[in-house]
C-alpha positions as CSV (number, residue, x, y, z in Angstrom):
1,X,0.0,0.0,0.0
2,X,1.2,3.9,-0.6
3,X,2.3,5.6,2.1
4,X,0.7,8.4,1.6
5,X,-2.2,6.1,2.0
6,X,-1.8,5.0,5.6
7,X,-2.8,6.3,8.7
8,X,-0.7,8.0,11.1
9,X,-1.2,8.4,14.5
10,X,-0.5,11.2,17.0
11,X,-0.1,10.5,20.8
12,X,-0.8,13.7,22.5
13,X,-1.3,13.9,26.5
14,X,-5.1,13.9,26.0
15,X,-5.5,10.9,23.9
16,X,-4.0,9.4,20.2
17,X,-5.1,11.6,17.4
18,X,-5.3,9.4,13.9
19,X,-5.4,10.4,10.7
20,X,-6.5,8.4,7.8
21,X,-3.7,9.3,5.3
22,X,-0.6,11.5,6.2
23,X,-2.2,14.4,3.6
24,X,-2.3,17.8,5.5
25,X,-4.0,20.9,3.9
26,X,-1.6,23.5,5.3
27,X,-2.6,26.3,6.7
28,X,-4.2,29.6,4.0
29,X,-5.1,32.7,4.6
30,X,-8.1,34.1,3.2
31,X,-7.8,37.8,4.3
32,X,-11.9,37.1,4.5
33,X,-12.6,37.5,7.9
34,X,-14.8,40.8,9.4
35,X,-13.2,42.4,12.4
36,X,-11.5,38.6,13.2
37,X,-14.9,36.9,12.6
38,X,-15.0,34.0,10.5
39,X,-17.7,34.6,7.1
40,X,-19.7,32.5,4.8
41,X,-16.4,32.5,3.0
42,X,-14.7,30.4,5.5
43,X,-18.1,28.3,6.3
44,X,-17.8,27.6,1.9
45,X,-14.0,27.1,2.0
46,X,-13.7,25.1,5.1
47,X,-16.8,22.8,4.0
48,X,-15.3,22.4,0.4
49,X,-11.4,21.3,2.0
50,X,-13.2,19.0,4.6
51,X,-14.6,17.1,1.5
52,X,-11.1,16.4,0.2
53,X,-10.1,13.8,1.0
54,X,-6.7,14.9,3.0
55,X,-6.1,13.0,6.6
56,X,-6.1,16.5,8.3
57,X,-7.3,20.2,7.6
58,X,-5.6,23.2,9.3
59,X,-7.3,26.1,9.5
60,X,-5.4,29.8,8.2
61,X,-3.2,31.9,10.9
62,X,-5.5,33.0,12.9
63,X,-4.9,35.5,15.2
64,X,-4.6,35.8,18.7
65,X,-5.3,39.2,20.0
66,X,-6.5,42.5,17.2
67,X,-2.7,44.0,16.8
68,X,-2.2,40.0,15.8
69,X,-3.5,39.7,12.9
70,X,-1.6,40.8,9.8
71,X,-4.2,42.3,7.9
72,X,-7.5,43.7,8.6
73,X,-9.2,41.2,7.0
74,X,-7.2,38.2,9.0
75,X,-9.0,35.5,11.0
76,X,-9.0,35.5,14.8
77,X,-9.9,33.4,17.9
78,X,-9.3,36.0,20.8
79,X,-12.9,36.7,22.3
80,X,-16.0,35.0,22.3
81,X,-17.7,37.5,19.3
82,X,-14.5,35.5,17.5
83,X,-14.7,32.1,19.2
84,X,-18.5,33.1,18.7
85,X,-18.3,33.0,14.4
86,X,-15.0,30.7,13.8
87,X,-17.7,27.8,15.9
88,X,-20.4,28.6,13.9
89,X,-18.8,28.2,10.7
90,X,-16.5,25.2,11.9
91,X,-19.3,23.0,13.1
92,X,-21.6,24.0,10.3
93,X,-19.2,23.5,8.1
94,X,-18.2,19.7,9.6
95,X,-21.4,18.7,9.7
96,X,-21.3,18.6,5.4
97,X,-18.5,16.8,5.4
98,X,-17.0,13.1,6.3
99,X,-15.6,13.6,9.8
100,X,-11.8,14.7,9.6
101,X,-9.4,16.1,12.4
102,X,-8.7,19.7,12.6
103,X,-5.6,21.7,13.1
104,X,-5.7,25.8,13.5
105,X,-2.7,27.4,13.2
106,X,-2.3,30.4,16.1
107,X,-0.1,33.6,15.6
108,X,0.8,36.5,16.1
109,X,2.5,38.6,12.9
110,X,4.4,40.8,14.7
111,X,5.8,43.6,12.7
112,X,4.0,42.2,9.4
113,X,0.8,43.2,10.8
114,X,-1.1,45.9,9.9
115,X,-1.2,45.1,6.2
116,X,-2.9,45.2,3.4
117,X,-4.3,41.8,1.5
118,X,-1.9,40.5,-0.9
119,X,-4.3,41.8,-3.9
120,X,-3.9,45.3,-2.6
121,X,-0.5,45.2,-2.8
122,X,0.3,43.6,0.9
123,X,1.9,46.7,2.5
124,X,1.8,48.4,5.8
125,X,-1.3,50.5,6.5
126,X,-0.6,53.5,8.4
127,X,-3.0,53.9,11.4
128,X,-4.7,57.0,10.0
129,X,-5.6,54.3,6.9
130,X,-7.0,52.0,9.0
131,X,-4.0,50.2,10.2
132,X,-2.4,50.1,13.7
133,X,1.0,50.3,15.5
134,X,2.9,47.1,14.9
135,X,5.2,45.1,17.9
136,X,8.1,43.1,17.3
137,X,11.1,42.1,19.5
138,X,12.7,45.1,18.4
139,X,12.4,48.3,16.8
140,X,13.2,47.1,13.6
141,X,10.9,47.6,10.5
142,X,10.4,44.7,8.1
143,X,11.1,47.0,4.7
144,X,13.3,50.2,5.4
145,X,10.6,52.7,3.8
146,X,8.1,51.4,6.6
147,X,7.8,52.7,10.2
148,X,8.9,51.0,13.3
149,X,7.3,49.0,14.9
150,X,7.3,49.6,19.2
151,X,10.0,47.4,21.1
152,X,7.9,45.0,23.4
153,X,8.2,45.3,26.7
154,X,7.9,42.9,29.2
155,X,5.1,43.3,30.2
156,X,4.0,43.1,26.6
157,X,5.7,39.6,25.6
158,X,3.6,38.0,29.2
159,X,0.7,39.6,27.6
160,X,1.4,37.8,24.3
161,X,1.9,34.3,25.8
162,X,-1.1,34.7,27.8
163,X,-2.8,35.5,24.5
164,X,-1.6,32.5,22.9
165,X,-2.9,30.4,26.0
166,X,-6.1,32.3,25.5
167,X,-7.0,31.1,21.9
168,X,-5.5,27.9,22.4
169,X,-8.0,27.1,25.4
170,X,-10.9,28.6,22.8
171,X,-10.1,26.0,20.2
172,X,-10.1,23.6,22.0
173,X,-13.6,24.6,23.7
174,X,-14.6,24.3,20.1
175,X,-13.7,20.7,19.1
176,X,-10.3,21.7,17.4
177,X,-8.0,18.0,17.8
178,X,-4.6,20.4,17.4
179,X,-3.1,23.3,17.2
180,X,0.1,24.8,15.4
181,X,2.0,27.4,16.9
182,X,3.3,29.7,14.2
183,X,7.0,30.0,14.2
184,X,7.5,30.5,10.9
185,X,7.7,33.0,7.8
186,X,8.8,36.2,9.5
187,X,5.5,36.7,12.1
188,X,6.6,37.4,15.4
189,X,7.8,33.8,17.3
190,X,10.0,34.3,14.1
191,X,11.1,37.4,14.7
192,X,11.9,36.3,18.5
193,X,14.2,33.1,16.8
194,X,16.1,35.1,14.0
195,X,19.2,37.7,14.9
196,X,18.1,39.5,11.8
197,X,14.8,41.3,13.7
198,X,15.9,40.2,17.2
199,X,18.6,43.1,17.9
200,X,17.1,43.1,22.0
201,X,20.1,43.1,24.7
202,X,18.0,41.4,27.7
203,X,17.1,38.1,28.1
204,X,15.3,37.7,25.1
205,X,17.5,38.3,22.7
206,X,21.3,37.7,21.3
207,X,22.3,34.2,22.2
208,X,20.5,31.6,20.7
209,X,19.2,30.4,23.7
210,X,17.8,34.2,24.8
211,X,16.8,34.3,21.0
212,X,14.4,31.1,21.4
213,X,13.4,32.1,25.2
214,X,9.7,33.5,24.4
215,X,9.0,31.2,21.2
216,X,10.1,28.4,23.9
217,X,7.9,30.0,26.8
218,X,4.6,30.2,24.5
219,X,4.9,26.8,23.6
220,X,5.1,25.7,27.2
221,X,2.1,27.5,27.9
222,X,-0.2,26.2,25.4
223,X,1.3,22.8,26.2
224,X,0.0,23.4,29.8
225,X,-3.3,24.4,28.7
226,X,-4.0,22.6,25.7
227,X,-4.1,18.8,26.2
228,X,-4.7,18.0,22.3
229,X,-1.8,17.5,19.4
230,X,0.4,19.9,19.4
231,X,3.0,20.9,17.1
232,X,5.0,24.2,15.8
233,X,5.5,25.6,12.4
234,X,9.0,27.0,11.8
235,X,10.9,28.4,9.0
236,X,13.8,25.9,8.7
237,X,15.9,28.9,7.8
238,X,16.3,32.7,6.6
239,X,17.9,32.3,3.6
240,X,20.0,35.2,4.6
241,X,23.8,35.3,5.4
242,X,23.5,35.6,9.3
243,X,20.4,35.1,9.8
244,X,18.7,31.6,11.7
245,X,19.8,28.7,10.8
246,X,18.8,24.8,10.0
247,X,21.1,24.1,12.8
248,X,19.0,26.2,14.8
249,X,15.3,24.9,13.6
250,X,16.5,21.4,14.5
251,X,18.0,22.1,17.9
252,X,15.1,24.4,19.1
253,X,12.9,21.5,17.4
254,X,14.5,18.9,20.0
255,X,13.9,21.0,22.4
256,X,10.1,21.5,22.0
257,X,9.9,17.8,21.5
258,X,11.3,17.7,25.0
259,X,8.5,20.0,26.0
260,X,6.0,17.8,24.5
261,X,5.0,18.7,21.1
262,X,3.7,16.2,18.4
263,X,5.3,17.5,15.4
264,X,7.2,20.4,13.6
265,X,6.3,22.2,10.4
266,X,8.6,22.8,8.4
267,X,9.1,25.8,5.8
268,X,10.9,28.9,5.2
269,X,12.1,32.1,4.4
270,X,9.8,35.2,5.2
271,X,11.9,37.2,7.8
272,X,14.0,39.4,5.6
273,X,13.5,41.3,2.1
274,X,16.8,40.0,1.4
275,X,16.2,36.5,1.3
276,X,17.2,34.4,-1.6
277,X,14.9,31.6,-1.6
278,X,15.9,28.8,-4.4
279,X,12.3,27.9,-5.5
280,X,11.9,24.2,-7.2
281,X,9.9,20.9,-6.9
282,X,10.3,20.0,-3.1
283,X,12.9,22.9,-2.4
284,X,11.8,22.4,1.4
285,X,12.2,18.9,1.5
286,X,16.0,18.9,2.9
287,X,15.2,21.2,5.4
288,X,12.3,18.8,7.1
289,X,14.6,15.7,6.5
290,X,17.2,17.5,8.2
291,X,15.1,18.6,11.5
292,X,13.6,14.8,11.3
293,X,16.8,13.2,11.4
294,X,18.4,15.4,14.4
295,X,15.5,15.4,16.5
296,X,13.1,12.5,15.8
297,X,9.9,14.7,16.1
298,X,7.3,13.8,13.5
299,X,7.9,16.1,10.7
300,X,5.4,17.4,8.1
301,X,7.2,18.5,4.7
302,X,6.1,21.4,2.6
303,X,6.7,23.4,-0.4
304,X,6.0,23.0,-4.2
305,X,5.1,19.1,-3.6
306,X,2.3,19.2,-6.0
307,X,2.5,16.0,-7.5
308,X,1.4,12.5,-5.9
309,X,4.2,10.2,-6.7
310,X,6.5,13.3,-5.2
311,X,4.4,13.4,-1.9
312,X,4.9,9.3,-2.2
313,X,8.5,9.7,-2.8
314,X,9.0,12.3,0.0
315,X,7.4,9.3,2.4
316,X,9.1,6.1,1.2
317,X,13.1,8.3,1.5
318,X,12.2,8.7,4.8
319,X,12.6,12.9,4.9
320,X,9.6,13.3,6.4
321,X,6.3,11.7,8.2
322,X,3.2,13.5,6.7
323,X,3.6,15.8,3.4
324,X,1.8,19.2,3.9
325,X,0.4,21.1,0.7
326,X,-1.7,24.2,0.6
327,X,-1.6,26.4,-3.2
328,X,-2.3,22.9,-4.8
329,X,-5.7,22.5,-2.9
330,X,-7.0,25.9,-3.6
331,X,-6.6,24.8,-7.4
332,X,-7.8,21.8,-7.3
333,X,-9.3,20.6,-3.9
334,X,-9.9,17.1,-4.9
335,X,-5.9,16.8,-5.4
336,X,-6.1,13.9,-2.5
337,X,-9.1,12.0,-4.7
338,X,-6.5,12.0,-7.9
339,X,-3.5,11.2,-5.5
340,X,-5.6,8.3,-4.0
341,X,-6.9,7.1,-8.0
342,X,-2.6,7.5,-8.7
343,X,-1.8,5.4,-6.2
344,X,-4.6,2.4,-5.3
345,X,-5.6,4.4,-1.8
346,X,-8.9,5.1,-0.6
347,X,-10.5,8.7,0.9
348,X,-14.0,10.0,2.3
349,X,-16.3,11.6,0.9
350,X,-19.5,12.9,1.2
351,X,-22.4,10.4,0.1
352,X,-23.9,13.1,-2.7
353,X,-20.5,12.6,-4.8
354,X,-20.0,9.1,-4.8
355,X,-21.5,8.9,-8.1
356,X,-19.1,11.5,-9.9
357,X,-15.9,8.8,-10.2
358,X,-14.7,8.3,-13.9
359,X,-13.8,4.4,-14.3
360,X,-10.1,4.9,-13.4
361,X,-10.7,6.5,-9.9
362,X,-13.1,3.5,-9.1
363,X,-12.8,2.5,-5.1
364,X,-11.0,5.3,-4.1
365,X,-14.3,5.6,-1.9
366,X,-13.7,2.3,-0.5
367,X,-16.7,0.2,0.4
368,X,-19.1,3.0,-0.8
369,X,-22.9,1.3,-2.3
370,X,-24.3,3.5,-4.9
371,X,-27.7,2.8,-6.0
372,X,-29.3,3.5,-9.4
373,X,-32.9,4.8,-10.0
């Protein structure tokens, strides 16, 4: 049988969490929401990826206080008129589909918040636009024609982990199996981990250990508070001369396994205009096999895998446990039906589109009786 094809189990504190295939929709934002609240947009989007077929859905960054989110439009869990909408839409949403887990990625983005959707051109909004005063580990803007964003205090970062403690106990209030802590693509526990946008000269900052102190702290106190599967997202490095590491993402990815985390996410890139990312099939794929081998976390792999005998190949060389894919589903989000008709597996789907198979996708819906009238 494909790999791809069979389950995988996580064993988090509360109970195992399986999946049915080792498919992951990564996490996509919509830039959709109003004010934080989830819309019909995310009740149609969610309901249409919870009928693909993948072993596990993870819902967009969502934000976990206001100043979190990175554009005004962004997704957020951080009251109950949020908790209030994102439910709503979640469980009307799972109730049209075959029953699959649920991830939700939590964030914070840091000095990339305040900005516009990418169609609008994806830059800072000045407050008097709309927009709001940005935070970041230091004061240190992301592009050098933006403004600063305030140094957090103290006071600030135990505000922020008790923020991410906050949403994390709403998820799972609402049924959500797993969260992902976002660590990755230049948002704020990112900014915290790379010496890039981490300038700080206190504990927080300058060693690697200071460096990785609040991402670290935050996922201890989710771990505390949320019981489910539990994992981190983090960009495997900045694809900048002196900025973090591979080195780094696998020794801070021992340590959270240490602290009790299910698996790490890995990607890239996103801290630094200067980056020089070298885009191709599977360009992350090193970076995920390299984190799996030092630390022995379960590792999901991401990154222009588009194809199903690549996500197959990824699995059976070992670089990583589960293969994560997020562009590919928006296009096409039957892409685990055709992976499952590719390589003799099975998937779920809801009873009204048993009927729509051609001949060469036959039994991907296993044991499935379709009638004729």
């Amino acid at each position: 049988m494909s790999l791809l094809f069979t389950p995988f189990t996580f064993n988090a504190p509360n109970g195992p969490l399986t999946l049915p295939n080792r498919i992951v929709v990564a996490p996509m934002c919509q830039y959709s929401a109003d004010h934080g609240q989830a819309t019909d947009w995310h009740l149609t989007h969610w309901t249409n990826l919870l009928n693909s077929g993948a072993g596990l859905f993870t819902i967009e960054a969502t934000a976990v206080s206001a100043v979190g989110r990175i554009s005004p439009g962004c997704l957020g869990l951080w009251d109950d008129a949020t908790q209030a909408a994102l439910g709503d839409k979640l469980h009307r949403a799972r109730r049209l589909a075959p029953r699959m887990p649920v991830c939700i990625q939590i964030s914070h983005a840091g000095r990339k918040a305040s900005s516009a959707a990418p169609w609008d051109g994806g830059m800072l909004i000045a407050p008097e636009d709309g927009g709001w005063q940005t935070v970041a580990p230091s004061a240190l803007p992301h592009l050098p024609q933006e403004a600063a964003p305030t140094e957090l205090s103290l006071a600030d970062i135990a505000q922020i982990k008790a923020d991410f403690v906050n949403t994390a106990r709403r998820s799972h209030a609402l049924g959500i199996e797993a969260v992902e802590l976002h660590a990755a693509h230049g948002y704020l526990l990112h900014q915290f981990l790379s010496p890039i946008s981490n300038q700080r000269t206190d504990a927080y900052g300058g060693s690697f250990e200071n460096r990785i102190r609040f991402p670290l702290e935050v996922f201890k106190a989710v771990r505390e508070a949320f019981g489910g599967t539990l994992g981190m997202r983090i960009s495997g490095t900045d694809w900048v001369q002196g900025g973090w590491t591979i080195e780094e993402t696998s020794e801070l990815s021992v340590l959270i396994k240490q602290a009790g985390a299910q698996f790490v996410h890995i990607s890239s890139g996103g801290v630094s205009p200067q980056q020089k990312i070298p885009l191709g099939p599977e360009y992350q794929v090193h970076l995920a096999k390299a984190v799996k081998e030092a630390s022995g976390l379960t590792t999901l792999a991401v990154g222009l895998i588009t194809e199903a005998a690549q996500a197959e190949a990824v699995l059976q060389r070992g670089d990583a446990d589960l293969v994560a894919l997020a562009r590919s589903f928006l296009y096409n989000p039957r892409w685990a039906w055709k992976a499952a008709a590719e390589l003799q597996g099975q998937v779920q789907a809801s009873s009204p589109y048993w009927r729509c198979l051609p001949r060469e996708a036959a039994g991907i819906f296993g044991a499935a009786k379709i009638g004729m009238r």
